[in-house]
C-alpha positions in Angstrom: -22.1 -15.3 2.9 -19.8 -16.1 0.3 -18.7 -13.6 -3.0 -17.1 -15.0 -6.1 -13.8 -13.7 -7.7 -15.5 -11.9 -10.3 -17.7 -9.7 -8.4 -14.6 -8.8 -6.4 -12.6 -8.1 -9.4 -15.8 -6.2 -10.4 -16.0 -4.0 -7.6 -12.5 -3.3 -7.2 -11.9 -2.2 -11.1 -14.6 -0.6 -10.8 -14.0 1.6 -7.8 -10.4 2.1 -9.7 -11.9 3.3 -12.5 -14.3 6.0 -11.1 -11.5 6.9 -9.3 -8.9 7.5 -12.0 -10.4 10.3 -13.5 -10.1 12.0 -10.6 -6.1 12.2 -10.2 -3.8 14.6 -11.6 -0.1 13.7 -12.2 0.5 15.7 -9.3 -1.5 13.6 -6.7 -0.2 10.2 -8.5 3.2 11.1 -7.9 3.5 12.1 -5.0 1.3 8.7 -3.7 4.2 7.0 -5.4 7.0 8.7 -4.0 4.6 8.4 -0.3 4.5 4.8 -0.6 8.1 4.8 -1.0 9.1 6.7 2.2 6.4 4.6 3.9 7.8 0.8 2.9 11.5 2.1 3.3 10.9 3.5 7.0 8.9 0.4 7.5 11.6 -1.9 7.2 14.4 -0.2 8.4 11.7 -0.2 11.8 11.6 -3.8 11.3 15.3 -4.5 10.7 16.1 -2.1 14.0 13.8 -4.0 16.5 14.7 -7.2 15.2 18.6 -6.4 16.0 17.3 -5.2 19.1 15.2 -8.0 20.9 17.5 -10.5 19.4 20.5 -9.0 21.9 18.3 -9.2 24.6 17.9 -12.9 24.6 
């Protein structure tokens, strides 16, 4: 079963919308300031087990 783009872009702004009402400044912020922490301790993980399974070979 295929969708189109538009019914996509449908159901995700819509699902946004309904949603945004719902958030205080509070919630959005600290969302943001998760998603930071998350990407940054994501790729320092990364970085670190690159630097160590490239000495083992």
């Amino acid at each position: 079963m295929q969708s189109s783009n538009n019914s996509l872009v449908g159901t995700a702004s819509g699902t946004f919308l309904s949603v945004l009402p719902n958030l205080n400044s509070d919630d959005f912020i600290r969302t943001i300031l998760l998603a930071i922490i998350g990407a940054v301790v994501s790729y320092g993980i990364s970085i670190l087990l690159k630097r160590l399974f490239r000495k083992e070979k």
